[in-house]
C-alpha positions as a Python dict, from the first residue, in 0.01 Angstrom:
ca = {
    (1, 'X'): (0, 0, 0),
    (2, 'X'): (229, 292, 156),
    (3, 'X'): (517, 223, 388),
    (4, 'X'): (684, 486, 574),
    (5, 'X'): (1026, 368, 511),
    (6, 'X'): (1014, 355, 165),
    (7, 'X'): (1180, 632, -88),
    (8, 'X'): (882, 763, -299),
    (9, 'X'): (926, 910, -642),
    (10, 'X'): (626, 1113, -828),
    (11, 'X'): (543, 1100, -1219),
    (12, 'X'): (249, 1338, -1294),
    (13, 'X'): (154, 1315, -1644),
    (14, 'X'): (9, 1709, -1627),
    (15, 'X'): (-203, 1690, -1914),
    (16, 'X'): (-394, 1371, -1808),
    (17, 'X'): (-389, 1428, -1481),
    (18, 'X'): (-548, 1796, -1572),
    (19, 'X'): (-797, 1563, -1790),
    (20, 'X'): (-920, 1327, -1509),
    (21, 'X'): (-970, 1636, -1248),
    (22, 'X'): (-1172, 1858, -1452),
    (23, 'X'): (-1361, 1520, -1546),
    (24, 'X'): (-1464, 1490, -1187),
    (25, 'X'): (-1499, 1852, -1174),
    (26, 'X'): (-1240, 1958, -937),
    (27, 'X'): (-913, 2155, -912),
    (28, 'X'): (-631, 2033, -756),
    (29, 'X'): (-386, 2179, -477),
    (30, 'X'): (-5, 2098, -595),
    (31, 'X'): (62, 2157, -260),
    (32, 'X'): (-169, 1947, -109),
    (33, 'X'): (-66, 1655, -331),
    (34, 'X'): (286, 1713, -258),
    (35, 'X'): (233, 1707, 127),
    (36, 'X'): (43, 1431, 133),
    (37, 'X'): (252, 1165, -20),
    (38, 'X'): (535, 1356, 255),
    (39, 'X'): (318, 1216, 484),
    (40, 'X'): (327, 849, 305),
    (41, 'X'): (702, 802, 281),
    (42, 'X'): (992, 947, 190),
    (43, 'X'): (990, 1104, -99),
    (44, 'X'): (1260, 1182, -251),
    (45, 'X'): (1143, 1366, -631),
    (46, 'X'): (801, 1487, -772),
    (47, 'X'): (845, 1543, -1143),
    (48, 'X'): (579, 1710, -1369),
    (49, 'X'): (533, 1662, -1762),
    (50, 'X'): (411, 1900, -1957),
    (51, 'X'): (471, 2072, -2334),
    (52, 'X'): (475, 2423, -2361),
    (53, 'X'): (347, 2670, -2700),
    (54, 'X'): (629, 2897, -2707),
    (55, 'X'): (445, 3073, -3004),
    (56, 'X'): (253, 3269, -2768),
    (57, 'X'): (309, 3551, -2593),
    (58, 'X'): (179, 3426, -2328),
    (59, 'X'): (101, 3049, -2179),
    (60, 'X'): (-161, 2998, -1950),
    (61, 'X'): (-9, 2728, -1811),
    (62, 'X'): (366, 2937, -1742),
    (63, 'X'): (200, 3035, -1427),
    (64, 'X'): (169, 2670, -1307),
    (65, 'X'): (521, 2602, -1408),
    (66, 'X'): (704, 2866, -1233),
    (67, 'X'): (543, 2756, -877),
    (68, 'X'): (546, 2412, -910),
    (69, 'X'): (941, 2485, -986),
    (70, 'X'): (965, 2722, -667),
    (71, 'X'): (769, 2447, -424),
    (72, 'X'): (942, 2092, -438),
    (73, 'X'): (843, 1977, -830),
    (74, 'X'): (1127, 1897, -1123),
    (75, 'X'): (951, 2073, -1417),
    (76, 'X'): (1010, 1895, -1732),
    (77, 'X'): (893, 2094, -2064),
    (78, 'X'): (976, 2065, -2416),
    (79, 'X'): (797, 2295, -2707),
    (80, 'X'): (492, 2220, -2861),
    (81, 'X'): (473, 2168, -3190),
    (82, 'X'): (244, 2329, -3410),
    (83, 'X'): (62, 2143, -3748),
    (84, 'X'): (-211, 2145, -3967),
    (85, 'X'): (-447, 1805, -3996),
    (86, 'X'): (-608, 1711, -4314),
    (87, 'X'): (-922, 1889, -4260),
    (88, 'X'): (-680, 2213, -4252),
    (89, 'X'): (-768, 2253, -3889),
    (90, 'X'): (-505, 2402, -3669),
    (91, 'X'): (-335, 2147, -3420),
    (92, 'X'): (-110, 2181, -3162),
    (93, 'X'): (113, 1839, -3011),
    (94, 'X'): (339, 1806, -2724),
    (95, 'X'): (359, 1412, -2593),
    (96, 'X'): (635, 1352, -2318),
    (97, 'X'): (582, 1016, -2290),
    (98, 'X'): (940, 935, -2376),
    (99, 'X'): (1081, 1172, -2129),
    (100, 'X'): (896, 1034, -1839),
    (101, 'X'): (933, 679, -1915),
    (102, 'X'): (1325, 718, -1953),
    (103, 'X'): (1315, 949, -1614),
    (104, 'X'): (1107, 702, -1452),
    (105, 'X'): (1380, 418, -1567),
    (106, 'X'): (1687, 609, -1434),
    (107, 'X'): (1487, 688, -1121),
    (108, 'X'): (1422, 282, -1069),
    (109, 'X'): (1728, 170, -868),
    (110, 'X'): (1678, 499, -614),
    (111, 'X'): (1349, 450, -505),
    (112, 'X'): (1120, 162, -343),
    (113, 'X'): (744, 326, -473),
    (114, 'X'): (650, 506, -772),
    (115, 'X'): (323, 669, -799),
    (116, 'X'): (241, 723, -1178),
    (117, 'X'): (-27, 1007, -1208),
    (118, 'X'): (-234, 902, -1556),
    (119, 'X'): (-461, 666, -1719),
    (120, 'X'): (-270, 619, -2036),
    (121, 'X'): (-215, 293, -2171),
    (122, 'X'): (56, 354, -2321),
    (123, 'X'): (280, 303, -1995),
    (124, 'X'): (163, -27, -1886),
    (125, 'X'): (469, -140, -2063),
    (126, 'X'): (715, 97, -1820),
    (127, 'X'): (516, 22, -1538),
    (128, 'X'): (634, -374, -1622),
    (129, 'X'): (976, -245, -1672),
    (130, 'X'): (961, -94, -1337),
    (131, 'X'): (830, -383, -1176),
    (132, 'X'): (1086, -609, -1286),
    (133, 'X'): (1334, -400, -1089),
    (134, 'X'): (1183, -439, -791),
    (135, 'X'): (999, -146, -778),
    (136, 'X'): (611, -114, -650),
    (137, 'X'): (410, 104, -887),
    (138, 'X'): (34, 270, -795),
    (139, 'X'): (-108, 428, -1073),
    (140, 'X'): (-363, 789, -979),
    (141, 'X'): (-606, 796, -1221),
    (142, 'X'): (-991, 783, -1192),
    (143, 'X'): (-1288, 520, -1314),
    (144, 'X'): (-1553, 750, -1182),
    (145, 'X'): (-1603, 954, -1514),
    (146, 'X'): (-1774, 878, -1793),
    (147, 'X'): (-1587, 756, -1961),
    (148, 'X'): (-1302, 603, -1750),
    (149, 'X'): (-953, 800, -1743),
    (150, 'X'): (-785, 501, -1722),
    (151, 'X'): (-674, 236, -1937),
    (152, 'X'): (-818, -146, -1824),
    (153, 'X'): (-459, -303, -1876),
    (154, 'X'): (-314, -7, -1751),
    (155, 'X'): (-475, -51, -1392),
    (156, 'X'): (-440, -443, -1416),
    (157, 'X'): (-57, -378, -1470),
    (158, 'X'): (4, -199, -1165),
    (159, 'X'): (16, -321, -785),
    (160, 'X'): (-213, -44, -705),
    (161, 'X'): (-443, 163, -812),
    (162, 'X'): (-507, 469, -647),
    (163, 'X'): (-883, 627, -747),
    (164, 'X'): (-865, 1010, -800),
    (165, 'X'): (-1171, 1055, -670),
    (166, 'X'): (-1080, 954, -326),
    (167, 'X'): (-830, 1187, -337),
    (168, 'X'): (-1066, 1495, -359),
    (169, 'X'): (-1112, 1589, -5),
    (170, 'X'): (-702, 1609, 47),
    (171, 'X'): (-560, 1759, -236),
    (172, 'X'): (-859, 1942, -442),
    (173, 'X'): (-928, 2292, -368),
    (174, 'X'): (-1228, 2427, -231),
    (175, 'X'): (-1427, 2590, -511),
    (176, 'X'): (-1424, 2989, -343),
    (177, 'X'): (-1049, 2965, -369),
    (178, 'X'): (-1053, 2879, -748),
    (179, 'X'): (-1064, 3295, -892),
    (180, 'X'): (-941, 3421, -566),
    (181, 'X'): (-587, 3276, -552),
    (182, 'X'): (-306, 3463, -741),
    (183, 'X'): (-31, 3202, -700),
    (184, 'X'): (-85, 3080, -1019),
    (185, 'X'): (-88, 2694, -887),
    (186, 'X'): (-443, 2597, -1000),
    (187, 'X'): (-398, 2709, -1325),
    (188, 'X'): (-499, 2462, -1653),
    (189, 'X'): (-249, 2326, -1866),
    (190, 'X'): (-355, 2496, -2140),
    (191, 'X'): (-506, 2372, -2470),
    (192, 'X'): (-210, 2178, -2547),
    (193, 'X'): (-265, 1840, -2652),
    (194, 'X'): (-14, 1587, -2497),
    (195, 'X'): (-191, 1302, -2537),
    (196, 'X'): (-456, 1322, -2294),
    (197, 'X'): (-718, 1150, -2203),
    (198, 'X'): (-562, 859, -2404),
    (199, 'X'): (-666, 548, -2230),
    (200, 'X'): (-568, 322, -2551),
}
């Protein structure tokens, strides 16, 4: 479903695509991931989503943002927001579903391929916007967890579906590398919530 010749554009949903990893128990290499769709065309932009706390001194997911920014990624962040449920239970929301979806539409008449890295349902309506532009969209998620990452209408929307899983032996990390490494670019998105793993 690749064609060299065609412009490539990245959406990585971080928290879901965080989700669906550690649900098939691996890490994955940024790097890796960003090389290999190099190698499938041209690709012109890799953007990641995620929400930051800025209420803490210290995020462990800043780490992960300040390499993905030095090696090929467009970080896009917003704050999270802090509130208390009904129970009186401390929550903590950041969705940037909005931002990706309008990035993804602006993106639409520059690029051939988009590869849309989640399982939430709540996209199958861009990726129909997308395709009525012209533009091919695989969706990375998995089915191979229990339960699946990915939304049913979500994967029946798109022209391809691309399983995770598959994807292990050329992006993930070995497992000896995961507390040696200091780069920072393995690290977990934190405990924010940004809507992951919604497959509704």
């Amino acid at each position: 479903m690749f064609y060299r010749d065609e412009r490539l554009a990245l959406f990585i949903d971080g928290a879901n695509l965080y989700a669906a990893a550690r649900a098939l128990s691996f890490d994955i290499d940024y790097k890796l991931l960003r090389q290999e769709f190099v190698r499938r065309g041209k690709l012109l932009r890799a953007f990641y989503y995620t929400a930051l706390l800025d209420t803490e001194e210290y995020s462990p997911i800043r780490p992960l943002v300040d390499w993905l920014q030095y090696n090929g990624f467009t970080m896009v962040t917003k704050p999270a927001r802090e509130f208390t449920d009904s129970q009186g239970r401390r929550k903590i929301k950041g969705n940037m579903d909005i931002d990706l979806a309008v990035h993804a539409m602006e993106t639409a008449a520059h690029v051939d391929h988009i590869v849309l890295f989640t399982g939430d349902g709540d996209y199958r309506p861009l990726v129909e916007a997308l395709q009525r532009q012209g533009v091919r969209v695989s969706v990375c998620s998995t089915i191979r967890s229990q339960p699946p990452m990915i939304a049913d209408d979500l994967r029946r929307q798109a022209d391809n579906f691309i399983e995770l899983d598959e994807l292990r032996d050329v992006i993930g990390r070995p497992p000896r590398e995961r507390n040696e490494d200091r780069t920072g670019y393995t690290v977990p998105p934190s405990s924010v919530d940004q809507g992951a793993p919604s497959r509704d």
